[in-house]
C-alpha positions in Angstrom: -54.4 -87.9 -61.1 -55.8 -85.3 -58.6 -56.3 -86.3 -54.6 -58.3 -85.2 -52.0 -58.4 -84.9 -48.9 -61.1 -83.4 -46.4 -61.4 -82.9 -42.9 -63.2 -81.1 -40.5 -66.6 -83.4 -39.5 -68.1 -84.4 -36.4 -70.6 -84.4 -33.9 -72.8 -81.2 -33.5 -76.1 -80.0 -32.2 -79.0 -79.2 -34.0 -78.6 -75.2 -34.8 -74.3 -75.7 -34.3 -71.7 -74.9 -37.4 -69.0 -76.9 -38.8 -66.9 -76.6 -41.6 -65.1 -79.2 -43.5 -62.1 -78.8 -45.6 -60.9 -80.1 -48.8 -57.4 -79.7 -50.1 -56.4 -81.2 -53.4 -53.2 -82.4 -54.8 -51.6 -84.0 -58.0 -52.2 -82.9 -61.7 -54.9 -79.8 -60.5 -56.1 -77.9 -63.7 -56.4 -74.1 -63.2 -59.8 -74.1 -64.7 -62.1 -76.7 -62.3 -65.1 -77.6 -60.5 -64.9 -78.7 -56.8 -67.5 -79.4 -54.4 -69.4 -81.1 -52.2 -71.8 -84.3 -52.0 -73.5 -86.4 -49.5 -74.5 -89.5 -48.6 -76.9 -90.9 -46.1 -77.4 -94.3 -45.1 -80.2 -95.6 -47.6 -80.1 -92.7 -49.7 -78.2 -92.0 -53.0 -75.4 -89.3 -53.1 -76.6 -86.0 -53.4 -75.4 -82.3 -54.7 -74.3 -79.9 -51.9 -72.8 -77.5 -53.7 -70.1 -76.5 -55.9 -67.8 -73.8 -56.7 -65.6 -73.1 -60.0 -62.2 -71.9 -60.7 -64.0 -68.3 -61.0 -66.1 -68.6 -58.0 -69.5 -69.3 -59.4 -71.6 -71.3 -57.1 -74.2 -73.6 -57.1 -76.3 -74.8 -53.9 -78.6 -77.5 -53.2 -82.4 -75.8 -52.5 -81.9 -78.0 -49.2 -78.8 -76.2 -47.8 -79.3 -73.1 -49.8 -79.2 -70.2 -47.3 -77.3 -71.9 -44.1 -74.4 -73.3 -46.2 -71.4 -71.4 -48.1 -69.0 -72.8 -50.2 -65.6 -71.2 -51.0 -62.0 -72.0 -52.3 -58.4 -70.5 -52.1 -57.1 -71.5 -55.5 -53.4 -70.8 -54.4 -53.9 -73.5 -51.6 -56.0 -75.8 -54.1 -58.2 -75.8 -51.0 -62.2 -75.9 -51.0 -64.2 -74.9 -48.0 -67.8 -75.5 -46.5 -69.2 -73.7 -43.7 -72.4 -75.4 -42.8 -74.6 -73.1 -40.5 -77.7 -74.1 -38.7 -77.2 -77.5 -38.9 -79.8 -79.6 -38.8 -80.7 -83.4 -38.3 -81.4 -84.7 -41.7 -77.6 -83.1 -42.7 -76.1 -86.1 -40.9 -74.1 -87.6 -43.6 -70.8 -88.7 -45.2 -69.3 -85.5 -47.0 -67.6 -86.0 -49.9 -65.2 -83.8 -51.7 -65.0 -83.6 -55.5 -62.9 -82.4 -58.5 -64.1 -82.6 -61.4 -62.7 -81.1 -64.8 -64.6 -82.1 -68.1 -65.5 -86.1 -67.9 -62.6 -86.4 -65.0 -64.1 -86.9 -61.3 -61.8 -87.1 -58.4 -63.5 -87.9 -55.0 -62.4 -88.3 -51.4 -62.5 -90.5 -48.9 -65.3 -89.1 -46.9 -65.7 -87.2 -43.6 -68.9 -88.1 -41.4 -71.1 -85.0 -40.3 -73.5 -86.5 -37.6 -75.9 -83.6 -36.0 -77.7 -84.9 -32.9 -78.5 -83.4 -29.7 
């Protein structure tokens, strides 16, 4: 089994940056998928982005542009640095693992952007 945990969410004004963490541990595979999702209240969870084992990404059209996604495969780490943040971005963040039909998922860290 693989856990996750993230951190790095908060309260930020409209145009701020944040980045969240994501450091896995357990049974990690050396060839995976991690990345990011979120959730609004009343809305289904959605795609951020993601990042494989050999660094190829994959962004949302929303955040495509103003987020990056990256990892430090030694640390079993994933990053996202969110960039010109904006209101409808408030969400719970979730981390993921995923490697062929396995998902792994953490526990969520809120990103609120309000002025």
């Amino acid at each position: 089994q693989v856990q996750l945990v993230e951190s790095g969410g908060g309260l930020v004004q409209p145009g701020g940056s944040l980045r969240l963490s994501c450091a896995a541990s357990g049974s990690i595979f050396s060839s995976n998928t991690m990345g990011w999702y979120r959730q609004a209240p009343g809305n289904e969870r959605e795609l951020v982005a993601t990042i494989t084992s050999g660094g190829s990404t994959n962004y949302a059209d929303s955040v495509n542009g103003r987020f990056t996604i990256s990892r430090d495969n030694a640390k079993n780490t994933v990053y996202l640095r969110m960039n010109r943040l904006k209101p409808e971005d408030t969400a719970v963040y979730y981390c993921n693992y995923k490697v062929s039909r396995y998902d792994a998922w953490g526990q969520g860290t809120q990103v609120t952007v309000s002025s």
